[in-house]
C-alpha positions as CSV (number, residue, x, y, z in Angstrom):
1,X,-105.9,-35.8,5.2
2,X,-103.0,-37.2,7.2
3,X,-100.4,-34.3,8.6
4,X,-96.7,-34.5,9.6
5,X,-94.7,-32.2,11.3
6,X,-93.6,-29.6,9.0
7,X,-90.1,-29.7,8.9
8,X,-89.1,-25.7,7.5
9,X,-87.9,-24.9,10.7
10,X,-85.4,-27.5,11.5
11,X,-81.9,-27.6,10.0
12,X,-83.0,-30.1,6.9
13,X,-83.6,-26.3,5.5
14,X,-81.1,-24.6,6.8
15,X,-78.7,-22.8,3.7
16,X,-75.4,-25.2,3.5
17,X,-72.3,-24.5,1.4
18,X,-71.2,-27.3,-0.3
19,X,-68.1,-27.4,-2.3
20,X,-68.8,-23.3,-4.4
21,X,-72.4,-24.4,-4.7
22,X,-75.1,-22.4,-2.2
23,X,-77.8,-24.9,-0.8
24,X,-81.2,-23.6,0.3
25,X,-81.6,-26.8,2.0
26,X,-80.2,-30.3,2.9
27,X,-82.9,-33.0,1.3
28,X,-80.4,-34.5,-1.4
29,X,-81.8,-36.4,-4.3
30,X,-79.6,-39.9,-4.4
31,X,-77.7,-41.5,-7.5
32,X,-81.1,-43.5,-9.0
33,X,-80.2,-46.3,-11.7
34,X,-83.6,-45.8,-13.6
35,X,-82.5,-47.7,-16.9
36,X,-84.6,-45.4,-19.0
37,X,-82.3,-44.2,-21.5
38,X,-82.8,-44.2,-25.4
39,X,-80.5,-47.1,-27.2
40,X,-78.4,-45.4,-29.8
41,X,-76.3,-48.9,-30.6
42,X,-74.5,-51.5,-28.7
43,X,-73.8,-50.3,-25.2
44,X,-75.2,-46.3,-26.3
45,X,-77.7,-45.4,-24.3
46,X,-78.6,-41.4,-24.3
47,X,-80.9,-39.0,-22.2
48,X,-84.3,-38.6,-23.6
49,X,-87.4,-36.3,-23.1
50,X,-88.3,-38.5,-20.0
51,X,-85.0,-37.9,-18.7
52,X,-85.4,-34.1,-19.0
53,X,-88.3,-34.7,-17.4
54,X,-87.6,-36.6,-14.4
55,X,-84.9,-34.8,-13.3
56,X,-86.7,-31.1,-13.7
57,X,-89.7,-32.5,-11.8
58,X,-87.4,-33.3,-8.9
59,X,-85.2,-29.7,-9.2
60,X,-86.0,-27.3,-6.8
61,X,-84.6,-23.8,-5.7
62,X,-81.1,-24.0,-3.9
63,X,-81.5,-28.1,-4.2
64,X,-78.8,-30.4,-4.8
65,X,-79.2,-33.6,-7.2
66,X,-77.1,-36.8,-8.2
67,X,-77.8,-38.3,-11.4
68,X,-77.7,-41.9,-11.8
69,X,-74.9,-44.4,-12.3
70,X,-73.4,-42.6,-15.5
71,X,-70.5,-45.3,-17.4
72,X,-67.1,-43.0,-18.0
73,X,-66.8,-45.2,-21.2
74,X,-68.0,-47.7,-23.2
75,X,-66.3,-51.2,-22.0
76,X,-67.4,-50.0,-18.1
77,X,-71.2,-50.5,-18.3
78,X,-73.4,-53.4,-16.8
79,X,-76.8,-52.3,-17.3
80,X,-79.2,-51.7,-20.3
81,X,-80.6,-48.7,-20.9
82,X,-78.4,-46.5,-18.6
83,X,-77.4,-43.1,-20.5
84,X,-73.7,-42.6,-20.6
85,X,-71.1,-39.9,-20.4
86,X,-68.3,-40.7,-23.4
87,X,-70.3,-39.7,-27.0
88,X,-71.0,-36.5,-28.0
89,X,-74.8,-37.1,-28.2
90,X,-74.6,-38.3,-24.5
91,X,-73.4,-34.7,-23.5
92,X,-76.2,-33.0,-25.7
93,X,-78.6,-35.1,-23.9
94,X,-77.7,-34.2,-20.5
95,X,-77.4,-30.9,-21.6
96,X,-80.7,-30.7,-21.5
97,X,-80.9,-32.1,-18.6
98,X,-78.4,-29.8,-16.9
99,X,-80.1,-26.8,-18.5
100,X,-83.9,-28.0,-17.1
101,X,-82.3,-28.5,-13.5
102,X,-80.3,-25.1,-13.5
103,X,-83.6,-23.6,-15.1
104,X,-85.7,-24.5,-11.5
105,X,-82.7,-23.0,-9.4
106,X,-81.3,-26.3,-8.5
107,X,-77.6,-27.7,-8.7
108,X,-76.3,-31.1,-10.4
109,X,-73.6,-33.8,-9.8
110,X,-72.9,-36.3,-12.5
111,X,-71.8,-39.4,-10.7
112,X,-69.1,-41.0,-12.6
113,X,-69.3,-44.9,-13.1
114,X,-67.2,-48.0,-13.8
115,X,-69.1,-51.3,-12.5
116,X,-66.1,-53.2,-12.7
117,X,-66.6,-56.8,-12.7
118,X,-70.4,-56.6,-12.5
119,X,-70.9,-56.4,-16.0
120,X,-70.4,-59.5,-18.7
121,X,-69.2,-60.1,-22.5
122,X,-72.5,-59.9,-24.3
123,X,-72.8,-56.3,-22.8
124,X,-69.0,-55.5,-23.5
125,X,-68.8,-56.8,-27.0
126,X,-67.4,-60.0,-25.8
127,X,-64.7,-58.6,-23.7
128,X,-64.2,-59.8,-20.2
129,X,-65.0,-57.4,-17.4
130,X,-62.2,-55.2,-15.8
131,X,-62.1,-56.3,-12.3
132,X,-58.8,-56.0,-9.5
133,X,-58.9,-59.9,-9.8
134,X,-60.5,-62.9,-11.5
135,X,-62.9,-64.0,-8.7
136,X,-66.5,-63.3,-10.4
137,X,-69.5,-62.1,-8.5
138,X,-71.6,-65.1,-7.2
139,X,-75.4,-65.3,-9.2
140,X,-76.2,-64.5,-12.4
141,X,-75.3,-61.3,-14.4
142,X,-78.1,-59.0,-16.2
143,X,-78.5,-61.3,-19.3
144,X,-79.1,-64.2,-17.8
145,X,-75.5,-65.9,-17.7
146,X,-73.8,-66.9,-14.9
147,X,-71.0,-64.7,-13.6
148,X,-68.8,-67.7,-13.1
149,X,-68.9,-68.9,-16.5
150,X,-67.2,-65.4,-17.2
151,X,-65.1,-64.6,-15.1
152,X,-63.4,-61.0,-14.9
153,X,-60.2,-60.1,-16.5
154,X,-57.2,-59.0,-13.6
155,X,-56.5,-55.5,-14.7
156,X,-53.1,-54.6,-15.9
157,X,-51.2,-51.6,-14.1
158,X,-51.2,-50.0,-17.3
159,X,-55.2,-50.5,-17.8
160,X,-55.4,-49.4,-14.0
161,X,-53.7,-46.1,-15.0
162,X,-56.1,-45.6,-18.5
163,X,-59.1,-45.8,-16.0
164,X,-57.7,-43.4,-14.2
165,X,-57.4,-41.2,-17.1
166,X,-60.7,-41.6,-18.2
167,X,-62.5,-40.9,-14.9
168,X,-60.6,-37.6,-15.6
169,X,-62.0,-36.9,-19.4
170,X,-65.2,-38.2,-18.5
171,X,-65.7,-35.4,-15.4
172,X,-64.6,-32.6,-18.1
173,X,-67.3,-34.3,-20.4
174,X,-69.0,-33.9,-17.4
175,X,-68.8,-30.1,-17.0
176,X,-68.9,-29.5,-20.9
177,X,-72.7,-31.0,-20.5
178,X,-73.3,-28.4,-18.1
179,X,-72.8,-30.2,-14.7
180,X,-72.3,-28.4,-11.5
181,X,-69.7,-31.0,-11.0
182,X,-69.1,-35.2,-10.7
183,X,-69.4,-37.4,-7.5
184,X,-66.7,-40.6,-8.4
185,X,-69.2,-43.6,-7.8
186,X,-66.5,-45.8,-4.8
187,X,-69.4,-48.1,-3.6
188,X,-71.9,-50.5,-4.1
189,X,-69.6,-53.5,-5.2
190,X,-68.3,-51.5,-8.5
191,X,-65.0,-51.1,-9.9
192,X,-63.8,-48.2,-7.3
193,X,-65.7,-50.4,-4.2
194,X,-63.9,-53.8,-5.5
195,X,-60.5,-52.6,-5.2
196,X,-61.4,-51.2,-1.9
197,X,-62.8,-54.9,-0.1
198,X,-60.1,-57.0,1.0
199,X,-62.0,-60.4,0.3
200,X,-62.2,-58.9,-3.6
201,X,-58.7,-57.5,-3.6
202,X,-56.2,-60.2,-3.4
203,X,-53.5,-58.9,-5.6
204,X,-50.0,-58.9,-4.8
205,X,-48.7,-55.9,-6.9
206,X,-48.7,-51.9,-5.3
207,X,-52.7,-52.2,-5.6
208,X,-53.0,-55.1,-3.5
209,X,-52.4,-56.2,-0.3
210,X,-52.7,-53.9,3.0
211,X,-55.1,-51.0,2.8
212,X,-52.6,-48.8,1.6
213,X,-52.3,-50.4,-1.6
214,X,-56.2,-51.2,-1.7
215,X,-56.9,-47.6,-1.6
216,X,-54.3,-46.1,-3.9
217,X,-56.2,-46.5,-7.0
218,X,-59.3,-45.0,-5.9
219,X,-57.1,-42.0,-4.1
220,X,-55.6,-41.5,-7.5
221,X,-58.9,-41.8,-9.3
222,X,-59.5,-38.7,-6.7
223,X,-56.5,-36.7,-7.8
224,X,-56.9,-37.2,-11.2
225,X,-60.5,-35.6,-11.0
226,X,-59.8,-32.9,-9.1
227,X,-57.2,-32.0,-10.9
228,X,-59.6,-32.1,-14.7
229,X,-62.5,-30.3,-12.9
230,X,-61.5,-28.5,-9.2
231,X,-61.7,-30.3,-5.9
232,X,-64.8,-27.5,-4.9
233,X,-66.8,-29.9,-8.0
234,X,-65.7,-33.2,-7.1
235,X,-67.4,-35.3,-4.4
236,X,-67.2,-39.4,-3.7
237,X,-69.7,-42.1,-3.0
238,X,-68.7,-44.8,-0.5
239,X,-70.2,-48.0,1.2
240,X,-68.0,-49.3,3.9
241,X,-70.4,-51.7,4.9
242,X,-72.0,-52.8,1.8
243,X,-72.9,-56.3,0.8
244,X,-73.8,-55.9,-2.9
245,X,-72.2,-57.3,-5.8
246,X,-70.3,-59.9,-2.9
247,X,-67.9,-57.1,-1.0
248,X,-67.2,-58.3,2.3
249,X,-64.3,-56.5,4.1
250,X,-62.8,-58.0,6.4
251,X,-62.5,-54.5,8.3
252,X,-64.3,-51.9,7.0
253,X,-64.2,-49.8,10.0
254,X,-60.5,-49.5,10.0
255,X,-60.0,-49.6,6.5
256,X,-62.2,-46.9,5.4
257,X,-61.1,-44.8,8.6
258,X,-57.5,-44.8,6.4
259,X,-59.0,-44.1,3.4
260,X,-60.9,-41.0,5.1
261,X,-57.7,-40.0,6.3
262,X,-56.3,-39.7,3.5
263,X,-58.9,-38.0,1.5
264,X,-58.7,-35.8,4.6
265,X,-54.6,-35.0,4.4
266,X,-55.3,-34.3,0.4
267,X,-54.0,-30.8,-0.6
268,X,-56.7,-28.3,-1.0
269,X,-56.3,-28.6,-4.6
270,X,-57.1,-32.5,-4.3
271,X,-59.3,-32.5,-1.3
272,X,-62.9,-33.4,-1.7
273,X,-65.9,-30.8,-1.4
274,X,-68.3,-33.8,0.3
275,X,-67.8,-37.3,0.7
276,X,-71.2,-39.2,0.3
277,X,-71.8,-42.8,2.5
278,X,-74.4,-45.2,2.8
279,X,-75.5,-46.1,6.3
280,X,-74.6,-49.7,7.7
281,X,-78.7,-50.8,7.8
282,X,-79.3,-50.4,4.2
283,X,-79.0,-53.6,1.9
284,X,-80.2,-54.3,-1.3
285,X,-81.5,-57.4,-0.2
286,X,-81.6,-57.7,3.1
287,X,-83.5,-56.0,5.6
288,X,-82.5,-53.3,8.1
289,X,-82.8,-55.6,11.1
290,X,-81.0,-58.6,9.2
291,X,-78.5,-56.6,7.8
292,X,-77.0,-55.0,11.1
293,X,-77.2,-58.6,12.6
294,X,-74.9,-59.4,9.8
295,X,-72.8,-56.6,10.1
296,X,-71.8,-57.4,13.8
297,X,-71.6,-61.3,13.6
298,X,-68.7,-60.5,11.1
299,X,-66.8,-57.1,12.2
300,X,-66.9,-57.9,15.9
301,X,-66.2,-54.9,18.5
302,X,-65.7,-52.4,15.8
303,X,-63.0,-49.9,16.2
304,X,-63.0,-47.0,18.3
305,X,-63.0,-43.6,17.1
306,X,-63.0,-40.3,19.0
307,X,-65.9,-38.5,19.4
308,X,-67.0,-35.2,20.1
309,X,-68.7,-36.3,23.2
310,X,-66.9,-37.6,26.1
311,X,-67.4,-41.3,25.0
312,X,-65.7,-43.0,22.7
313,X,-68.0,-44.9,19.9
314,X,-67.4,-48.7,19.0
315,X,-69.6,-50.4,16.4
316,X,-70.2,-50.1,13.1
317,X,-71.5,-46.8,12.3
318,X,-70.9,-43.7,9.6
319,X,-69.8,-41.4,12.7
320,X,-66.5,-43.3,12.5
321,X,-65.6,-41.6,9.3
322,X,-67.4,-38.4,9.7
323,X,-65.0,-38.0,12.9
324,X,-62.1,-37.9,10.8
325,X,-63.7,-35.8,7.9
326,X,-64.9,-32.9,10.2
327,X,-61.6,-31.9,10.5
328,X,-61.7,-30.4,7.8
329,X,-63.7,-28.5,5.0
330,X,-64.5,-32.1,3.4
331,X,-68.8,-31.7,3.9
332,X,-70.5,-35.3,5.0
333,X,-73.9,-36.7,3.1
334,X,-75.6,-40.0,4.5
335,X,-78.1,-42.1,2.8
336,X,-79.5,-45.1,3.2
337,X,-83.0,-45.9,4.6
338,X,-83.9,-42.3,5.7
339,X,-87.2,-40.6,6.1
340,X,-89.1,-37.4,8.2
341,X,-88.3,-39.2,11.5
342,X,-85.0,-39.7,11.2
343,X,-83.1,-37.4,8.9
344,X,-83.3,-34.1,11.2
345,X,-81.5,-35.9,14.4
346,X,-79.3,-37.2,12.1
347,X,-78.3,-33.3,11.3
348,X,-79.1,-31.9,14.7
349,X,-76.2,-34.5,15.7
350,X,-73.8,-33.1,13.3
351,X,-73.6,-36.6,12.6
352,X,-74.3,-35.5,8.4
353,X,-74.5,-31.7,6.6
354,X,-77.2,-33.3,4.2
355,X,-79.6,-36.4,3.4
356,X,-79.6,-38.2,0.7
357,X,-83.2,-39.3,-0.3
358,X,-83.7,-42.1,-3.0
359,X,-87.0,-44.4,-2.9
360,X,-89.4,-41.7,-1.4
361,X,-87.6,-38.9,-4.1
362,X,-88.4,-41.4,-6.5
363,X,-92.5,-41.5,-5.4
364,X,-92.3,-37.7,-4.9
365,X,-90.9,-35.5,-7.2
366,X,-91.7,-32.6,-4.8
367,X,-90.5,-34.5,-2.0
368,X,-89.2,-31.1,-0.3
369,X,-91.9,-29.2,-0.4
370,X,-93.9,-32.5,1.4
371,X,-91.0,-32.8,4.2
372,X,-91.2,-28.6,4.5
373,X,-95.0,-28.3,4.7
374,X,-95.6,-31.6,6.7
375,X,-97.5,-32.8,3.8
376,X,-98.3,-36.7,3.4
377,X,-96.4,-39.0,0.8
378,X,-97.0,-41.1,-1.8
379,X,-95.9,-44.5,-2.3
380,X,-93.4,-45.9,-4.3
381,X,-94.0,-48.9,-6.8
382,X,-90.6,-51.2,-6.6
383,X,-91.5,-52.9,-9.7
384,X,-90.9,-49.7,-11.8
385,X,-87.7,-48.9,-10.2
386,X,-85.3,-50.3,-12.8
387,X,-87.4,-49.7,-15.9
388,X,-91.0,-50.2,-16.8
389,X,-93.2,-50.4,-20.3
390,X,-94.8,-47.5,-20.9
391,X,-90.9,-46.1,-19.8
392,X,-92.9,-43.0,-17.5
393,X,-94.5,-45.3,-15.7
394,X,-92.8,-45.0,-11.9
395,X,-90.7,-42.3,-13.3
396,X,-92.3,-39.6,-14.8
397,X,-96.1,-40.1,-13.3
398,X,-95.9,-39.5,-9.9
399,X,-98.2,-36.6,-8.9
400,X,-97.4,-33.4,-7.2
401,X,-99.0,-32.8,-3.8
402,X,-100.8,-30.0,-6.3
403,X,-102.2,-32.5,-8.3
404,X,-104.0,-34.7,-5.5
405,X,-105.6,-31.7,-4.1
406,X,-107.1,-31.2,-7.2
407,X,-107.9,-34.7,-8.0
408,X,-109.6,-34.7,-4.5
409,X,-107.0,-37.3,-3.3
410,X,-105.5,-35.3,-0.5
């Protein structure tokens, strides 16, 4: 049997207080689109059994968990089979879920989700995507059609402040299923994320323009939830560098150093418990080394930021942001591409409070007991990542470090 250095010693397990919530330890399970919700009608999509499941197997004392991608309303989904936020049978089902996670000692996040333009009419009911202009994404969309042939619909102001407003009534929905509290999705090319990118945003109203404008309807998305649920239950996910769903800024070291500010200058009543980022080497698509090669062919020098240390740090890198965030009370998480090598540095550093663990969480639902104990992982099947037929395979079947012992697998 292969053995890793346990890891119960180090500060991955050290207690951390995020937001009112008392961690036993820092291995964060990420926001996973799974696509195995239960079709109620058009667009519907509820949390089953296999839901209940999957997120209980992954619960564990003093643990902290995301769920996945969850749409705030009808007309802001993209993907079959994701379980919403915005019926009543939606709440009862993550009830369940809430109640099985907070059964096993562990805490929940719903993460709050509008995908903007990356969606199409035959999932919408044949009404154009929302989107902060009309430029579509590039590819084809999840039925099959080209984005181009439809492209988004420029949103109004006034549809601009009803999104707001229902990021709001969806966290309450939120906490009425039982939720420990919401993280408002701002990455991965969706709504929140296209408003942010300067080569998506070319509008030429208040919500366009410089990065002021860029960022004032995700800052009011911000002020809006905190304000429904308590900024101590309200955390953000954002991807400075991301390349999904065609974002491209044209500074994102810069511009998401402003939006940090901001967040950071909020009033405690508005100001964030955590704000959640994805590393600059993880891509959907690319790999890490092609990724960062990317990265600095198109943002140059960087910007500089001050550090703790004597240096200043230039490049593109999460440590820009978490400089500005550490200021305060606002707690940092970091995902993207992490493992047992590299995730306690990344903490000893004070470089990030937690990790956020996706693909290996995915293959092991007892993934902190493995990283604790030292034990060996198993492997994760990408096929089965976005759905699978029969639905548990890759979701629900992974074994338990138990289990291969007993099997004689160890």
């Amino acid at each position: 049997m292969a053995t890793f250095t346990p890891l119960q010693e180090t500060v991955l397990f050290k207690p951390l207080r995020l937001g009112s919530l008392n961690l036993e330890h820092r291995v964060v399970l990420a926001p996973l689109t799974r696509m195995r919700g239960t079709k109620e009608s058009d667009g519907v999509f509820v949390p089953n059994d296999l839901s209940v499941e999957y997120y209980s197997q992954r619960a564990s004392k003093g643990g902290f968990m995301l769920t996945e991608a969850t749409p705030i309303s009808r007309y802001c989904a993209g993907y079959p089979g994701v379980p919403g936020i915005f019926t009543a049978s939606q709440i009862a089902g993550w009830k369940r879920v809430t109640d099985a996670v907070h059964a096993k000692g562990a805490y929940i996040f719903c993460q709050l989700w509008h995908v903007g333009r990356a969606s199409c009419p035959s999932f919408l009911d044949g009404r154009k995507a929302l989107a902060p202009t009309d430029i579509p994404i590039t590819g084809k969309a999840m039925d099959g059609t080209e984005y181009a042939d439809n492209p988004p619909k420029a949103m109004t102001v006034e549809e601009i402040k009803e999104t707001v407003a229902e990021f709001a009534a969806a966290a309450k929905r939120a906490i009425e299923a039982g939720f420990d509290g919401v993280e408002i999705h701002g990455a991965n090319g969706y709504l929140l994320d296209q408003f942010l990118h300067d080569n998506v945003n070319t509008r030429t109203d208040e919500y366009g323009g410089s990065v002021e404008n860029r960022c004032r309807f995700p800052l009011e998305v911000i002020k809006a939830v905190t304000e429904a649920v308590g900024a101590q239950r309200t955390g953000i996910r954002l991807s400075p560098y991301n390349y999904f769903q065609d974002t491209r800024d044209s500074d994102p070291n810069g511009h998401w150093i402003y939006l940090c500010e901001q967040i950071a200058s909020l009033s405690d009543e508005n100001r964030l418990c955590y704000v959640h980022m994805v590393e600059p080497r993880f891509d959907e698509v690319l790999d890490e080394s092609a990724k960062l090669d990317a990265l600095s062919a198109y943002t140059g020098k960087g910007v500089e930021a001050e550090a703790t240390a004597p240096k200043k740090i230039v490049g593109n890198t999460l440590d820009h942001f978490r400089n500005v965030l550490k200021k305060t009370d606002v707690k940092f998480l970091a995902a993207g591409n992490f493992n047992r090598d590299n995730a306690v540095p990344k903490l000893e550093s004070g470089a990030a409070d937690a990790i956020v663990f996706g693909r290996s969480f995915i293959a092991n639902p007892d993934l902190p007991r493995r990283l604790k104990e030292g034990l060996p992982l198993n492997s994760y099947d990408r096929s089965t990542f976005y759905g699978a037929d029969p639905p548990q395979k890759g979701y629900t079947d992974y074994t338990f470090y138990e289990d291969k012992k007993v099997n004689g697998t160890a």
